[in-house]
N, C-alpha and C positions, 0 to 999 in steps of 0.2 A: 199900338201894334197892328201891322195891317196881315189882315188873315186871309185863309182863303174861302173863294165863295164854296156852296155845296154846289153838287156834281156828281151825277152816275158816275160808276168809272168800271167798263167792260176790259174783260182779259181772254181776245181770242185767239184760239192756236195757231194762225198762220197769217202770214200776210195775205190770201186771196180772201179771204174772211173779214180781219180787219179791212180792206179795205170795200167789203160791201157794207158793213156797217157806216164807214162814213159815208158811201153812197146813198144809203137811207137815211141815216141823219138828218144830212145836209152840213149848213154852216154852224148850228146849234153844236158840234159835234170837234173834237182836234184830237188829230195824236200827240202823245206823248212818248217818249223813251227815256234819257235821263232827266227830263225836266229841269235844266239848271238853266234856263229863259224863260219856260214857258210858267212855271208858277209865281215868278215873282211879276210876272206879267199880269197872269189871276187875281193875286192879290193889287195890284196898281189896278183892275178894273180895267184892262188895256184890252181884252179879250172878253166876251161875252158867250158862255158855251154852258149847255147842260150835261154834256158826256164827255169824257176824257177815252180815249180808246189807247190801251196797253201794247207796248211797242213791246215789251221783256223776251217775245220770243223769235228777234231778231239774231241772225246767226254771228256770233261772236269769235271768227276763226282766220287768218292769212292764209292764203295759198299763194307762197312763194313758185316766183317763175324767176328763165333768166332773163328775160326782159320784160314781165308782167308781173306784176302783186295784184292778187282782187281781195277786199278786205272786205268783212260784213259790217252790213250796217249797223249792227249792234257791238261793235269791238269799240273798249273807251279810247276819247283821248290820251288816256296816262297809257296804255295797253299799245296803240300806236306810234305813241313819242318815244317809246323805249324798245321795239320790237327790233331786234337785231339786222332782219332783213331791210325793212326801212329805213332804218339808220343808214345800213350801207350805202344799198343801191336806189332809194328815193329819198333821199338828204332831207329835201327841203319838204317832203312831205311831214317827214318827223318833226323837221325842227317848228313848222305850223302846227301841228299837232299839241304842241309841247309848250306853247308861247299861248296858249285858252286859256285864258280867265288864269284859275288859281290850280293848286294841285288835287285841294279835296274834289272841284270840280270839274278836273279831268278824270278822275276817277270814277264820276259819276253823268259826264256830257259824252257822247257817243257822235261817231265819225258821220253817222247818217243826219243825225242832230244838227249837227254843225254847218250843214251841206244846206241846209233848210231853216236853219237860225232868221231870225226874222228883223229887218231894216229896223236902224237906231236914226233917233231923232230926240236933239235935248226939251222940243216941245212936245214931244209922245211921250218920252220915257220919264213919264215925272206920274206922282201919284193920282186917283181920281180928285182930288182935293183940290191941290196945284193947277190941275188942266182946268177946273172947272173956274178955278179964280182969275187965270191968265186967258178965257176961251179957247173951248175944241181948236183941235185942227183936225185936217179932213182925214186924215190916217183914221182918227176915231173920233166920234159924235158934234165934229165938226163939219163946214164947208168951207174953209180956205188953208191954204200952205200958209203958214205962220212966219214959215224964210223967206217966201217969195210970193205974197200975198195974189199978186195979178194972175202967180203962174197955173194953171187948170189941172197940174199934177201935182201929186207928193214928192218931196226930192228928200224922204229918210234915205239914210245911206245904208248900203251894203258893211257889215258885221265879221263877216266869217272871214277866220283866217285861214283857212283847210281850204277854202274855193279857187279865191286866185291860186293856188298849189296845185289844186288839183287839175287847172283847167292848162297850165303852163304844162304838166307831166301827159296831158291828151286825154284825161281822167272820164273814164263813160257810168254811167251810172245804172243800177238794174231795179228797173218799177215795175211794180205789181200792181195791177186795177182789178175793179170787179170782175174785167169779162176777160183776163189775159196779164201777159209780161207783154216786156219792152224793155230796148235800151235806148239812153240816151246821152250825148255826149254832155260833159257838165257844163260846156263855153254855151251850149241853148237853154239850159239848165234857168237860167234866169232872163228877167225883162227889164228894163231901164225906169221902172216905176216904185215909189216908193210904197206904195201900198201892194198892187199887183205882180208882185217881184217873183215868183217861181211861175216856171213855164210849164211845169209838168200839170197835172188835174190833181184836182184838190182831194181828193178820194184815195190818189195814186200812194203806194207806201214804196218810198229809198229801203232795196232792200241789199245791194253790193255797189260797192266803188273799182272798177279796174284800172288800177296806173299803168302806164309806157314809159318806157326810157329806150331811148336809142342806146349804141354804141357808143362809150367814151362822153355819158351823159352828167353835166354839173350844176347840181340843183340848189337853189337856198332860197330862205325867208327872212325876212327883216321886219319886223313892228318897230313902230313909234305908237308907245302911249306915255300917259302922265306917272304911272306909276309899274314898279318891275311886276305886278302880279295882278289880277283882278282887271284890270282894267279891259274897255274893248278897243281895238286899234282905231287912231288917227290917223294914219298912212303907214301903210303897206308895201313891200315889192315882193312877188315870186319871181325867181329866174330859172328858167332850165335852159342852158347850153349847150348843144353839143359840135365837141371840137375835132379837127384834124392839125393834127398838130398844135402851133396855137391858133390858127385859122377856125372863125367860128361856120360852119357850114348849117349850122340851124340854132334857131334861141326862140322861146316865149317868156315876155314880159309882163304879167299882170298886176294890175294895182288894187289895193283895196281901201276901203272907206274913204274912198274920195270919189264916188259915183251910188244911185241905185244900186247899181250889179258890179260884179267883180269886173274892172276896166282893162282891156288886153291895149299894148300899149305898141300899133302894131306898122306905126311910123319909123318908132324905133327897131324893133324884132328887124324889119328892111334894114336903117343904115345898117344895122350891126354884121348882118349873114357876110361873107365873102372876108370881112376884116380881120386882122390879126388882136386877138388880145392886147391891148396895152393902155396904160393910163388915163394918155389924150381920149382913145377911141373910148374908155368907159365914160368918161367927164361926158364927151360929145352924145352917146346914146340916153344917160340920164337926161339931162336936157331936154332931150327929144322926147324922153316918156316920158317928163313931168307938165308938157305943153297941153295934152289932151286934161287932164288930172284939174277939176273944175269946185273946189270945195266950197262948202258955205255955210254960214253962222249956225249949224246947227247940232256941233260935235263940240268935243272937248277943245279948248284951246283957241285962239286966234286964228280965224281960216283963212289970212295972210301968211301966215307964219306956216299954216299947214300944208300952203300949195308951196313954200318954199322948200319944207321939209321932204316933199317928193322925192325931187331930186336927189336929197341926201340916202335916203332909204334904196333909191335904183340904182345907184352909188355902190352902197354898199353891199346890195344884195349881188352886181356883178360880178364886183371884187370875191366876196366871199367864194360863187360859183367858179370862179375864174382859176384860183388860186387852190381849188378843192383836190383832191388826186387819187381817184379812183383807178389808174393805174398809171398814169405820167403825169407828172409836175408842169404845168404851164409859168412861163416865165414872163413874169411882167414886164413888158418893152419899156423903160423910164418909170421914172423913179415916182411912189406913190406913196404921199405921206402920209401916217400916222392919224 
């Protein structure tokens, strides 16, 4: 049975607080909130920390707008995927919400959590046992990428399925450091490395999320993994659309786990604007966002098969937005089969 190591574990009132504690710290030091990565991480030996610092007293609350939700960082998964306002008017917020892992562990993984879930890799995420028989890699107590041995970076993938959502809805996020706040948008939120992957400072504490939606906006999420529950995704699509008529006049397409960071797909997001919803145009835009979409050995599954499955997932997360009806029906031009 793998346990976990021992560890301080502080519980302070606020984020300006927590987050001078991990200023003193340093790297010895991590937050936590739901902890449904971070300890079975402790236990794999994947993290090396004396202090665990206590997220609990993150605000847990919606503030419904009509074209703003700001959601605290401490609201669950299950709490979001089911929240009436986000169902409605941020779809595909919900439905990423709702598609984490499993249900006990939505119940206990938090929206801030999720935003800051840490890059998978099938030669990282294995036990200290494992790693040590097959050799580190440079994520931990290694020096080489184990996928791409020549390459001088990590190429762990980007995890979270709340990010590409949030970055497709224009989703800004609100941090608290030692010496102040800040906002920042979630598309800078991240960096193209597997190890070095959030852009914010290590200290800083995710303390709100604000979504946008335009006018006549239609959002959705699509996972592919190997199993309906628990699993973490192999490709990804967010879409948010929004239309005049059935003319799209704006779209963000992002992908997930098929790069470091959540991958804005924005070859495509161009051909689509100005075109009319319809079959052909969705085929054609898939296409185009699964060209950037670069995956490699180091996820569930065949990562032939997974750069093919792109396309299926931008496919279908079109469709699904296309055909959504927040207050008129968009009609599919030709016929789209089953």
């Amino acid at each position: 049975m793998l346990r976990l190591p021992r560890f301080k574990y502080l519980r302070p009132k606020n984020a300006r607080e927590a987050a001078r504690m991990a200023a003193d710290l340093g790297p010895r030091a991590m937050f936590v909130a739901g902890g449904t990565d971070l300890f079975p991480k402790l236990k794999r030996r994947q993290f090396d920390v004396e202090t665990l610092i206590a997220l609990d007293f993150l605000p847990r609350d919606i503030h419904n707008g009509s074209s703003e939700c700001v959601v605290g960082a401490g609201v669950t998964l299950a709490s979001a995927a089911s929240n009436e306002h986000l169902v409605k008017s941020f779809t595909g917020y919900a439905q990423a919400a709702g598609l984490v892992s499993s249900p006990p562990l939505r119940n206990a993984g938090t929206v801030g959590g999720n935003l800051c879930v840490d890059t998978r890799c099938n030669y990282y995420d294995m036990t200290y046992e494992w790693r040590k028989a097959a050799g580190f890699c440079m994520k931990k107590d290694g020096d080489i990428c184990l996928v791409a041995p020549s390459s001088p970076r990590c190429w762990a993938v980007s995890s979270s399925d709340t990010a590409p959502m949030a970055i497709a809805l224009d989703g800004v996020v609100g941090l608290t450091g030692p010496d102040g706040e800040r906002e920042l948008p979630v598309s800078v939120l991240y960096r193209d490395d597997g190890m070095d992957y959030m852009a914010k400072q290590a200290s800083e504490v995710v303390t709100s999320l604000t979504l946008s939606a335009g006018r006549d906006m239609r959002t959705a999420y699509v996972k592919l993994r190997r199993r309906g529950s628990i699993d973490f995704p192999i490709a990804g699509a967010a879409v948010a659309l929004q239309l005049d008529g059935d003319e799209v006049v704006r779209c963000r397409i992002v992908l997930s786990a098929v790069a470091s960071h959540p991958l804005e797909a924005t070859a495509a997001e161009d051909f689509l604007k100005g075109k009319r919803v319809d079959a052909e145009t969705i085929r054609e835009t898939a296409d185009i966002a699964a060209k950037p979409a670069k995956p490699l050995d180091n996820a569930d599954l065949s990562h032939f098969w997974r750069k093919r499955m792109v396309h299926v997932v931008v496919e279908q997360a079109l469709l699904q937005a296309a055909t959504r009806t927040p207050g008129s029906t968009v009609k599919l031009l030709g016929q789209y089969p089953e």
